[in-house]
C-alpha positions in Angstrom: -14.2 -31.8 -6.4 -12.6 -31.2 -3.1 -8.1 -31.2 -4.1 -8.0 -32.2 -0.5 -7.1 -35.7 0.0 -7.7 -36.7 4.0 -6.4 -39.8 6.3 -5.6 -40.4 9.5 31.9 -30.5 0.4 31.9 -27.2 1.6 30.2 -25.0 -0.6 30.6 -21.3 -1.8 27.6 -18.8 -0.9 27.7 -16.9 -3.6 28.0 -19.6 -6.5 25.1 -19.4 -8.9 22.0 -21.6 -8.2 20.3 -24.0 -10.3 17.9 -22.3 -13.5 15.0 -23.6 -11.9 16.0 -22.2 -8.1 17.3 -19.0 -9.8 16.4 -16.3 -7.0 13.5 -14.8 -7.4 12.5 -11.2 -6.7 12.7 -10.2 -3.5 15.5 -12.3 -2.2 19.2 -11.0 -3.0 22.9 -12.4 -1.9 25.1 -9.6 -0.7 28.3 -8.9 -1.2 29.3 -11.1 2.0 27.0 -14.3 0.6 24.9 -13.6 2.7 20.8 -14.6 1.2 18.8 -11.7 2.4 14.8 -11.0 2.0 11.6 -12.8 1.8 8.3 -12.1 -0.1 5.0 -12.9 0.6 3.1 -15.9 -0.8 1.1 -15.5 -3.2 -1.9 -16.8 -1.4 -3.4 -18.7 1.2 -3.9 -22.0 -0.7 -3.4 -25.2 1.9 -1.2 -27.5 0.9 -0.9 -29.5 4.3 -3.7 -28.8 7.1 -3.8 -30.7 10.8 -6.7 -30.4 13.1 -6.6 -31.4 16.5 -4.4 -34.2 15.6 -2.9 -36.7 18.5 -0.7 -39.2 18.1 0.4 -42.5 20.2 3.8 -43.2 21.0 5.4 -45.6 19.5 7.9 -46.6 22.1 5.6 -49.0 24.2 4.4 -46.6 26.7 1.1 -45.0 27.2 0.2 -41.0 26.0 0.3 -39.3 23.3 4.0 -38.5 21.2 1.7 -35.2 20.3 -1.1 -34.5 21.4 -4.2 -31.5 19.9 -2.2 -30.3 17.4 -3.2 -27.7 14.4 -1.4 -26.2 11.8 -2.2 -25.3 8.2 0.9 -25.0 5.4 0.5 -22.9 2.7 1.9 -22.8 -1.0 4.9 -20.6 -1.0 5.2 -20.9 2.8 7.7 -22.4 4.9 7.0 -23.7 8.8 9.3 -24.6 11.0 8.9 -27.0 14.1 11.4 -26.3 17.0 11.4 -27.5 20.5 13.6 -29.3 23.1 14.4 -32.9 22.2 11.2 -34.9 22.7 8.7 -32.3 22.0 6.9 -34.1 19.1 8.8 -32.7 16.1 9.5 -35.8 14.3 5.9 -37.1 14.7 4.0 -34.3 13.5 6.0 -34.7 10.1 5.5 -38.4 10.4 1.8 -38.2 10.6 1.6 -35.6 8.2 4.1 -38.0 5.7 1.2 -40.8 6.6 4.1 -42.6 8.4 1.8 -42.9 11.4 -1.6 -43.6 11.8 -3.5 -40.5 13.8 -5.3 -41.7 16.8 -7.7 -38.2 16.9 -8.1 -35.3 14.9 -7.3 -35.0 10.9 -4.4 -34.7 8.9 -5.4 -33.7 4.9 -3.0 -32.9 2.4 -4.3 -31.2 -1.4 -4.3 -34.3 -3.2 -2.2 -33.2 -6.6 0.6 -32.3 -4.3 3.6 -35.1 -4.7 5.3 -35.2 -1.3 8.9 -35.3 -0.4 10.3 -36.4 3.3 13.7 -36.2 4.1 14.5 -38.1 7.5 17.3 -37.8 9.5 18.8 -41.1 7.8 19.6 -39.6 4.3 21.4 -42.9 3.2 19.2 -45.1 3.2 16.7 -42.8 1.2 19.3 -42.0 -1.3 21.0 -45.4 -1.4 17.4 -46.3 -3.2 17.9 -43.9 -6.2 20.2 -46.6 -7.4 23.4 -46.6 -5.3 25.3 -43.5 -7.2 24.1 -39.7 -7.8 25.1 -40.7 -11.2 22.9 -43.7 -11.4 20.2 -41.6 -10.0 20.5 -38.7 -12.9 20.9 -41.0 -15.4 17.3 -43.0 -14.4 15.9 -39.0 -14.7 14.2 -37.7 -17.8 14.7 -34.5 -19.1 13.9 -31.8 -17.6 15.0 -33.2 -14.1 18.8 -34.8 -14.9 19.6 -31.5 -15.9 18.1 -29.6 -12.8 19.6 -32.9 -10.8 22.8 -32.6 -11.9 23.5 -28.3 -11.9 22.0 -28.9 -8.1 24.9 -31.6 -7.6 27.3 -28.9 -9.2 26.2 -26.1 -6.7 26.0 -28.3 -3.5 29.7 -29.5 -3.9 28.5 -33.2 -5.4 29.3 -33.3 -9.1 33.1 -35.2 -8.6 31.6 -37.1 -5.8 28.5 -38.6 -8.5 29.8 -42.1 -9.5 30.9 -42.9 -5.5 28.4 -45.1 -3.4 26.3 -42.8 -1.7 26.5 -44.9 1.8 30.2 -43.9 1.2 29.3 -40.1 1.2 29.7 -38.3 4.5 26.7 -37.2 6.3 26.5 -34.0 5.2 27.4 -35.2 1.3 24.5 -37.6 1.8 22.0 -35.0 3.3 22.7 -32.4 0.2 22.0 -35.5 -2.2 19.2 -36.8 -0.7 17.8 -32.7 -0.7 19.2 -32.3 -4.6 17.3 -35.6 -5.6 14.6 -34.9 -3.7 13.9 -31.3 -5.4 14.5 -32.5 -8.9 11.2 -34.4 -8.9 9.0 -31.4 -8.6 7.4 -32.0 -5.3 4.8 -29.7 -4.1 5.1 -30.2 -0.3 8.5 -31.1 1.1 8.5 -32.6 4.5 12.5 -32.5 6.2 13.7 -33.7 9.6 16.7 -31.9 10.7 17.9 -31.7 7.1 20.9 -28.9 8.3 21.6 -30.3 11.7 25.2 -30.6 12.4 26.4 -29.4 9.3 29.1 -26.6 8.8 27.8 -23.6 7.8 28.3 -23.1 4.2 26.3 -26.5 3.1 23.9 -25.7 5.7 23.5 -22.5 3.8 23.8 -23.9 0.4 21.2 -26.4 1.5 18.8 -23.7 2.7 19.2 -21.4 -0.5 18.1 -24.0 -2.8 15.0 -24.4 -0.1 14.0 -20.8 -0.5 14.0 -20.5 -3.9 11.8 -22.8 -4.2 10.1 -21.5 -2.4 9.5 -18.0 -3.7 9.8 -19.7 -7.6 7.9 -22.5 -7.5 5.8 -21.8 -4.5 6.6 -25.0 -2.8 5.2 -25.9 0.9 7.6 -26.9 3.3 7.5 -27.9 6.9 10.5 -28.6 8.4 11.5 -30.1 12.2 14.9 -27.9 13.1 16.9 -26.8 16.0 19.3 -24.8 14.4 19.0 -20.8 14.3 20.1 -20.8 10.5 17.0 -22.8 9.8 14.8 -21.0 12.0 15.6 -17.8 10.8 14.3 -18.7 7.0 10.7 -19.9 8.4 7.5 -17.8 7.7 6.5 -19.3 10.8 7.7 -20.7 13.5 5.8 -23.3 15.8 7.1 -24.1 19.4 6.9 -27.4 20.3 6.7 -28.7 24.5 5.5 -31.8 25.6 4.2 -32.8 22.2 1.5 -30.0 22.3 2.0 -26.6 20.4 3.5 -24.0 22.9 3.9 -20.9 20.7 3.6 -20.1 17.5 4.9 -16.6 15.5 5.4 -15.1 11.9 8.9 -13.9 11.3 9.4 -11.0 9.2 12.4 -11.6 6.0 15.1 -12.6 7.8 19.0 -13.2 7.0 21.4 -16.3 5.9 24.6 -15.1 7.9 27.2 -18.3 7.4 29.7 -17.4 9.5 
């Protein structure tokens, strides 16, 4: 049977990651922190594939928010979308969430992947976990309060764990709502802006614990960013103008640099 399903606190770099995100061969921290190297994937198999796909606005007026887009995500690959503000971003992860109904084209996603989306309003998804990061780890079986909880430890979270999360800062909220999202094994994480505006060092913590998934557990990710530390960890960048695709390149292993 086809496994394609189809519808329309700052943070030290060089503190140890989580067992399951330990780094994998081919990606090393140097002596400045700094999260070097990038292997290939281990194949070509599609986790997340759009064809021709346009989509309406949703603001009231007439067009298309994108418009004839393609892409295919692999396992063990990572994609990011970048573009002015307005190019479509958002709504090609929204359609390929299901958060938006296609108006032409196809969206199809391997149907034993569990999906993540993080959206640039991290409280609101978190808040549902149960109010607390402690709450949230304590409604976790084993294996995934453990992994939840050393993730919490290594993003800076752990004393923060029995406060509201809508009391959290913004970037507090956006490394929980990451930590709780990974802990659940998904297959294909989907992540608006998850970095943006955040200092360096999370934003690097953040994106560590991204890559080693990566390479460890060969998890798909497509990601909307702006920001050149995100960029520069993609396997492939797409250029998004006008809600169609305007470029598109594969980056050789590139560098964290927090600076």
């Amino acid at each position: 049977m086809d496994p394609l399903h189809h519808h329309g606190h700052s943070t030290p770099a060089s503190r140890t990651v989580p067992h399951r995100s330990i780094c994998p061969e081919g990606v090393t921290v140097d002596d400045r922190g700094n999260l070097t190297g990038r292997s290939a994937p281990h194949s070509a198999e599609v986790v997340l594939r759009l064809r021709h796909v346009s989509v309406a606005r949703t603001d009231g007026k007439a067009g298309y928010a994108i418009e004839d887009v393609s892409l295919d995500c692999a396992a063990g690959t990572w994609t990011v979308l970048t573009g002015p503000p307005g190019a479509g971003k958002t709504a090609v992860l929204r359609c390929a969430v299901g958060l938006d109904p296609v108006a032409t084209g196809k969206v199809t996603v391997d149907r034993r992947a569990r999906r993540a989306y993080l959206s640039r309003r991290p409280a609101a998804a978190t808040a549902a976990q149960g109010g607390t990061l402690a709450t949230a780890i304590a409604g976790r079986a084993a294996p995934a309060a453990t992994l939840l909880g050393e993730m919490l430890r290594y993003l800076g979270l752990w004393d923060a764990r029995t406060l509201p999360i809508t009391e959290l800062s913004l970037g507090e909220q956006r490394a929980a709502a990451l930590a709780l999202a990974l802990a659940d094994g998904p297959r294909l994480l989907i992540a608006d802006g998850p970095v943006t505006e955040l200092g360096p060092d999370r934003a690097t913590a953040m994106l560590r614990l991204i890559r080693h998934r990566v390479q460890a557990d060969r998890l798909c990710v497509l990601m909307a960013a702006d920001d050149l530390l995100s960029v520069s960890q993609a396997d492939t960048v797409i250029l998004l103008a006008d809600g169609r695709v305007a470029g598109r390149e594969t980056l050789p292993p590139g560098v964290i640099a927090p600076r």
